[in-house]
Short mmCIF file of the C-alpha atoms (twelve columns), coordinates in Angstrom:
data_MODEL
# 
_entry.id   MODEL 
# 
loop_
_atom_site.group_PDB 
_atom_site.id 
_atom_site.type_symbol 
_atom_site.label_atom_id 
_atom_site.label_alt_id 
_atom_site.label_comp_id 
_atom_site.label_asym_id 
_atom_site.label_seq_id 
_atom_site.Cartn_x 
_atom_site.Cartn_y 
_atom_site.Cartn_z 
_atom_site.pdbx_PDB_model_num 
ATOM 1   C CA . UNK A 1   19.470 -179.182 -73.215  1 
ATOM 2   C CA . UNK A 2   21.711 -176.258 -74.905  1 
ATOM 3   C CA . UNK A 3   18.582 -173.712 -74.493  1 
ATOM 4   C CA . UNK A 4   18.664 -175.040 -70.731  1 
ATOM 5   C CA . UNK A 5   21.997 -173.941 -69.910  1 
ATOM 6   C CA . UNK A 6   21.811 -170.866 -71.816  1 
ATOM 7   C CA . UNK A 7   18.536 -169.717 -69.911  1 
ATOM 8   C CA . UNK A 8   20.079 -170.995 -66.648  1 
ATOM 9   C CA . UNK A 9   23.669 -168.458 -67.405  1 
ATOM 10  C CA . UNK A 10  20.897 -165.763 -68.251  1 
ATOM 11  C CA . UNK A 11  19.000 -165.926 -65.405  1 
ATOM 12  C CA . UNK A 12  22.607 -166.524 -63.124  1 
ATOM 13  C CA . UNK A 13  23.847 -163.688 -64.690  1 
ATOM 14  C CA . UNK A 14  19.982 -161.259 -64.287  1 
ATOM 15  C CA . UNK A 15  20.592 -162.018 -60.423  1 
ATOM 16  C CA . UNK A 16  24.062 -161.511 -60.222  1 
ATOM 17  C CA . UNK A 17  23.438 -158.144 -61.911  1 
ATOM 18  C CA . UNK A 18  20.689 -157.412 -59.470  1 
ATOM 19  C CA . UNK A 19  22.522 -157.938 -56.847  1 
ATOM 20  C CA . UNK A 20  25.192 -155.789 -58.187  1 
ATOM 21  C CA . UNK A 21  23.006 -152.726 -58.882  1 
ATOM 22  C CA . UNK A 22  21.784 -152.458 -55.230  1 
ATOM 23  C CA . UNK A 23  25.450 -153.142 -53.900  1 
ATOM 24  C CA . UNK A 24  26.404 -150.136 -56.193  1 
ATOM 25  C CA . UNK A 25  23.609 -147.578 -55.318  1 
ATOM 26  C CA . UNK A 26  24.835 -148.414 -51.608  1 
ATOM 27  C CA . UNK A 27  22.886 -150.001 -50.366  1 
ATOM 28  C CA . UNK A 28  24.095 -152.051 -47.313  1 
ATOM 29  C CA . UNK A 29  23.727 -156.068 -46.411  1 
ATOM 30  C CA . UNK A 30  24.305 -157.067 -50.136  1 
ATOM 31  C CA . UNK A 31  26.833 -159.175 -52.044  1 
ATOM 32  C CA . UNK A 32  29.033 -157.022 -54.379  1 
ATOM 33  C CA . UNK A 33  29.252 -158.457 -57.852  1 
ATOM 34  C CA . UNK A 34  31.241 -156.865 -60.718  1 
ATOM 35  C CA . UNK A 35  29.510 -154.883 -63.408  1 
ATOM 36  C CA . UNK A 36  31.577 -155.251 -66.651  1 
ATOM 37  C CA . UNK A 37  33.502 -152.002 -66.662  1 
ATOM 38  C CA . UNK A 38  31.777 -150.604 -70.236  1 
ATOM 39  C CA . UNK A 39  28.786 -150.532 -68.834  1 
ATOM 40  C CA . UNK A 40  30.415 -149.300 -65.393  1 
ATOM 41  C CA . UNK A 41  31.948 -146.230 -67.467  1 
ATOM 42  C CA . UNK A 42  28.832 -145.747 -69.255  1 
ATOM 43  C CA . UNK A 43  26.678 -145.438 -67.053  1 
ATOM 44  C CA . UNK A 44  29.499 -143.080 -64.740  1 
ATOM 45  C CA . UNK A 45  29.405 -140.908 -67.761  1 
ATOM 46  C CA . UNK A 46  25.574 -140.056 -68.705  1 
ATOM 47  C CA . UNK A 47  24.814 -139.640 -64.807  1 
ATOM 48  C CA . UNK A 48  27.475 -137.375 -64.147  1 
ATOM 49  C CA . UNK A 49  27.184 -135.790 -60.634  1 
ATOM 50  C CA . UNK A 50  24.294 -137.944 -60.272  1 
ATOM 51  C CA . UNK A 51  23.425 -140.588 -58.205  1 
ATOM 52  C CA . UNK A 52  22.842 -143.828 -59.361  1 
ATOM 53  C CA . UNK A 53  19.959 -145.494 -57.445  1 
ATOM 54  C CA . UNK A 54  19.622 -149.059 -59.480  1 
ATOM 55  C CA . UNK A 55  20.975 -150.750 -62.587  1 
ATOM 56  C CA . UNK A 56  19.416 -154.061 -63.539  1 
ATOM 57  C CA . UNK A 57  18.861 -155.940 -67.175  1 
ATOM 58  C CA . UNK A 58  15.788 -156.241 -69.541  1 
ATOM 59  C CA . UNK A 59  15.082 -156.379 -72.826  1 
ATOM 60  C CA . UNK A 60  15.136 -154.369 -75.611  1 
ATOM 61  C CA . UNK A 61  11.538 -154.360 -78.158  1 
ATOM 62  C CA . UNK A 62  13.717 -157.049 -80.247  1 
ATOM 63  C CA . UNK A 63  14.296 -159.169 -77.485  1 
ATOM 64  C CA . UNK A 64  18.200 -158.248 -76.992  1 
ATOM 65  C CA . UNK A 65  19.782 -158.050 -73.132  1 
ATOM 66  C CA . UNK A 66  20.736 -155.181 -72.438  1 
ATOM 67  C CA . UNK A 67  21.044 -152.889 -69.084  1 
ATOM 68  C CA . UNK A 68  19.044 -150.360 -67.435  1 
ATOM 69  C CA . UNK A 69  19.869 -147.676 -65.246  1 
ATOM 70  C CA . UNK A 70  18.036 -145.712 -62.840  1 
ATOM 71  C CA . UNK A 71  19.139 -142.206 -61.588  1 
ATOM 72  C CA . UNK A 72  18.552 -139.252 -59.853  1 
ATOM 73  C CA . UNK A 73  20.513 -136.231 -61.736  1 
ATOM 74  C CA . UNK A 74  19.593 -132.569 -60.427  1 
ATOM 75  C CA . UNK A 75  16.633 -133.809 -58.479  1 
ATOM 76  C CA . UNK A 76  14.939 -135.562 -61.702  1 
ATOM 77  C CA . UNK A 77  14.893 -139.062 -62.028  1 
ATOM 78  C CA . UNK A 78  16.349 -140.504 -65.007  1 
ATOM 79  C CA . UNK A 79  15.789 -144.339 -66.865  1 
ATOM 80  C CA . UNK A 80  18.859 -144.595 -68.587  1 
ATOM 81  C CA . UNK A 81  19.027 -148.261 -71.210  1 
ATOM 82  C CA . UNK A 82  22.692 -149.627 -72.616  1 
ATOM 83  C CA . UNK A 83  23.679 -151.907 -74.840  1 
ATOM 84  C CA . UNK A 84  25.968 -154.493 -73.242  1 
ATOM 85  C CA . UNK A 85  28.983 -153.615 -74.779  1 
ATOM 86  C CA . UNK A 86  27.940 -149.824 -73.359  1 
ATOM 87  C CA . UNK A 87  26.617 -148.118 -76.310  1 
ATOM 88  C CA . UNK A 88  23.759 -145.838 -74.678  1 
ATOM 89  C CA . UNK A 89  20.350 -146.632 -76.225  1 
ATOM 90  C CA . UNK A 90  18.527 -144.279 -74.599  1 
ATOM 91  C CA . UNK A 91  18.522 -141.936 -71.307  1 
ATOM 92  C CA . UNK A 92  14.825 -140.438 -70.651  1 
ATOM 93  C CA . UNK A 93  13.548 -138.076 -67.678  1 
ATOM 94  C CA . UNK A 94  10.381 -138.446 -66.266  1 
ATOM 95  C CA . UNK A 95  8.789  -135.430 -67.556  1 
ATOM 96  C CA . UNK A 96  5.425  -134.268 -69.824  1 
ATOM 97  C CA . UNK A 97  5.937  -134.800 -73.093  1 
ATOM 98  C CA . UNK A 98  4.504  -132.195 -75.491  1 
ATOM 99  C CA . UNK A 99  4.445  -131.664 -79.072  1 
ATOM 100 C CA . UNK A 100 7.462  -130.757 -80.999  1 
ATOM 101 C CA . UNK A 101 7.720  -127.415 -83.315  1 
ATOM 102 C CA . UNK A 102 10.479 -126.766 -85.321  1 
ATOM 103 C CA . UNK A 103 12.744 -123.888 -84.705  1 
ATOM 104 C CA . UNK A 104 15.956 -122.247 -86.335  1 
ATOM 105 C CA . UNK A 105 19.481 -123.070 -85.081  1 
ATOM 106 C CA . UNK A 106 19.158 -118.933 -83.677  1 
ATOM 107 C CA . UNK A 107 16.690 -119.534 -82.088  1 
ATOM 108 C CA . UNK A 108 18.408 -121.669 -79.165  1 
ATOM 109 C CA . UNK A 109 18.919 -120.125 -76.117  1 
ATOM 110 C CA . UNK A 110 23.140 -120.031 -75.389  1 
ATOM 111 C CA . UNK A 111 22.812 -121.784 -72.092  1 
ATOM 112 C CA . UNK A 112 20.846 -124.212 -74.519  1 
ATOM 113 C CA . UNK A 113 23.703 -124.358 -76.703  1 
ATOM 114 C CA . UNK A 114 26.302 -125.276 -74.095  1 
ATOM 115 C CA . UNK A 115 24.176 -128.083 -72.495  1 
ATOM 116 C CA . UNK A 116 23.558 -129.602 -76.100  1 
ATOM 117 C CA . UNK A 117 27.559 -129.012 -77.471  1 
ATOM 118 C CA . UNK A 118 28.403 -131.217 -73.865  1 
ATOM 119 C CA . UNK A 119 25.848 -133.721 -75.200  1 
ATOM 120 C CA . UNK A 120 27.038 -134.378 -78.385  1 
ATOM 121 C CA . UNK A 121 30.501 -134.047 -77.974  1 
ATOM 122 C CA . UNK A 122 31.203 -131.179 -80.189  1 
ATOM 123 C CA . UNK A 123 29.599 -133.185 -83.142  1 
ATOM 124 C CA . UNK A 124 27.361 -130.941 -85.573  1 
ATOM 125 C CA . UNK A 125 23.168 -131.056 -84.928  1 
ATOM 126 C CA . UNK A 126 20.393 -130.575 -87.029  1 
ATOM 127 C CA . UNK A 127 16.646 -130.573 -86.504  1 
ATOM 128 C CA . UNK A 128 15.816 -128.178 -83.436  1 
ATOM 129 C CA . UNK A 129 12.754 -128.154 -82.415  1 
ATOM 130 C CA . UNK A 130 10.991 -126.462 -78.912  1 
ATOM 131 C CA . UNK A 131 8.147  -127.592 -76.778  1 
ATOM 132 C CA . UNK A 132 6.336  -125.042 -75.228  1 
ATOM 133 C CA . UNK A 133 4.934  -127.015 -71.991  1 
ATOM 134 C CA . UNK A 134 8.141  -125.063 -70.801  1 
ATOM 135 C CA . UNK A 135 10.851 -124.511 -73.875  1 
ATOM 136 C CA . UNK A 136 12.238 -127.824 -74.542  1 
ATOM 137 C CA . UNK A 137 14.843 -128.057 -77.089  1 
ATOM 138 C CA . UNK A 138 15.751 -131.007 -79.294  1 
ATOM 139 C CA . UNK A 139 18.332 -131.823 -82.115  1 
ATOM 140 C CA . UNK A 140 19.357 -134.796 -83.730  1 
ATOM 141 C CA . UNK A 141 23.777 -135.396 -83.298  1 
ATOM 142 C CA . UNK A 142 26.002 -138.100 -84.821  1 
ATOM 143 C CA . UNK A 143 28.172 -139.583 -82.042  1 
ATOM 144 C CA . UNK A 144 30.765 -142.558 -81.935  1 
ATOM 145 C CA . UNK A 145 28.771 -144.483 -85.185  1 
ATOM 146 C CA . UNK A 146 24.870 -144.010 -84.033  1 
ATOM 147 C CA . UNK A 147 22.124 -140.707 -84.705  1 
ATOM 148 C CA . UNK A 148 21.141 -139.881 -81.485  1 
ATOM 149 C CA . UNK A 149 17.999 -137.212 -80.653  1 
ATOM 150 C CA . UNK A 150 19.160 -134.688 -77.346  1 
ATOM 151 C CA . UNK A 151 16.696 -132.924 -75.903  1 
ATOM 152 C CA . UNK A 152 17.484 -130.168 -73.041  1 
ATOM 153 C CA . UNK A 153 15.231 -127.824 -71.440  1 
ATOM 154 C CA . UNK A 154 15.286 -123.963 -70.984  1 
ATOM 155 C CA . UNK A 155 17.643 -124.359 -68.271  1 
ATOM 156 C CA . UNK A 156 19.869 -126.376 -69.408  1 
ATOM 157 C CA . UNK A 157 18.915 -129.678 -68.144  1 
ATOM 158 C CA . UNK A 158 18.993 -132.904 -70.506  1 
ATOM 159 C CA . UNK A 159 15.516 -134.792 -70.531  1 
ATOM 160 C CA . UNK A 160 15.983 -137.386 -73.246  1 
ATOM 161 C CA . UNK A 161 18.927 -138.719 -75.174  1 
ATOM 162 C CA . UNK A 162 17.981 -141.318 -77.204  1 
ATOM 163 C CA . UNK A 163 19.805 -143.571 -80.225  1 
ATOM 164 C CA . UNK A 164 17.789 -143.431 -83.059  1 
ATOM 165 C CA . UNK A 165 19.477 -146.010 -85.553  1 
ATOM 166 C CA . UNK A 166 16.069 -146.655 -87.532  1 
ATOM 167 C CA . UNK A 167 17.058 -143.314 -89.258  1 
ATOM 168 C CA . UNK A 168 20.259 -144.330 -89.931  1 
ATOM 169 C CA . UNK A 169 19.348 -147.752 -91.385  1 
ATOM 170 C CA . UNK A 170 17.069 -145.714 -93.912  1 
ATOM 171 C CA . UNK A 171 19.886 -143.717 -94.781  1 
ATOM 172 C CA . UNK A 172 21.953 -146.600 -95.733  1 
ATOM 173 C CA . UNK A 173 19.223 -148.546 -97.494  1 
ATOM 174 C CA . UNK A 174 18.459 -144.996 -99.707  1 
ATOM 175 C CA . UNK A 175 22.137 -144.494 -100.358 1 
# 
């Protein structure tokens, strides 16, 4: 009976979310239902002068709720997934995605550097690496309590952002 209700306030709250996400990408003839304001702000934040075209929930691979966003930033369309409490998991663009090679801190492009310093937050990277389908730059930052990996193209455009806490659950289990 418990695992009843509980699956009836997920699904309740799946639709109401639903119903939310179209409301807020404009969308007219809908309902408007509130989006907890974390993942409101969230979401605000990593599309930017975007345009938010849909935000629904899922799950993650272990089965968690969480909330997925889908964008349009700079004419790219974006998949962006949240925890609910707003933590970003991951925010990917739909682009090729090549083989990594490692490169020196020098050898990042300073338009490159700006893009990935507004990504992080200020916070120190390490790791760069370029792929050469077109120069694609990647580091891994520290931000708010989670390793995340950025990766930016040669013009300054973000195409992934992604948490990356197996790495930091290795750390701790090495320390």
């Amino acid at each position: 009976m418990k695992a009843n209700k509980c699956l009836g306030a997920l699904l309740c709250m799946v639709s109401a979310v639903a119903i939310a996400a179209v409301a807020w990408a404009g969308q007219s003839g809908t309902v408007t239902v509130e989006v907890p304001l974390e993942i409101k702000q969230a979401v605000d934040r990593e599309v930017g002068d975007g345009r938010v075209l849909g935000l629904s929930t899922g799950q993650d691979d272990d089965k968690n709720l969480i909330y997925i966003a889908h964008a349009e930033i700079g004419g790219w369309a974006y998949t962006i997934r949240f925890d609910l409490d707003g933590t970003l998991i991951d925010n990917e663009c739909d682009e090729p995605d090549p083989d990594p090679q490692k490169i020196s801190p020098q050898d990042i492009p300073a338009n490159v550097v700006t893009k990935l310093k507004a990504e992080s937050g200020g916070a120190a990277y390490t790791d760069p690496t370029r792929e050469d389908y077109q120069a694609v730059y990647g580091v891994r930052v520290r931000i708010g309590g989670h390793t995340y990996s950025v990766r930016v193209d040669n013009t300054g455009r973000l195409l992934s952002k992604e948490r990356d806490d197996e790495d930091q659950d290795q750390d701790k289990k090495s320390a």
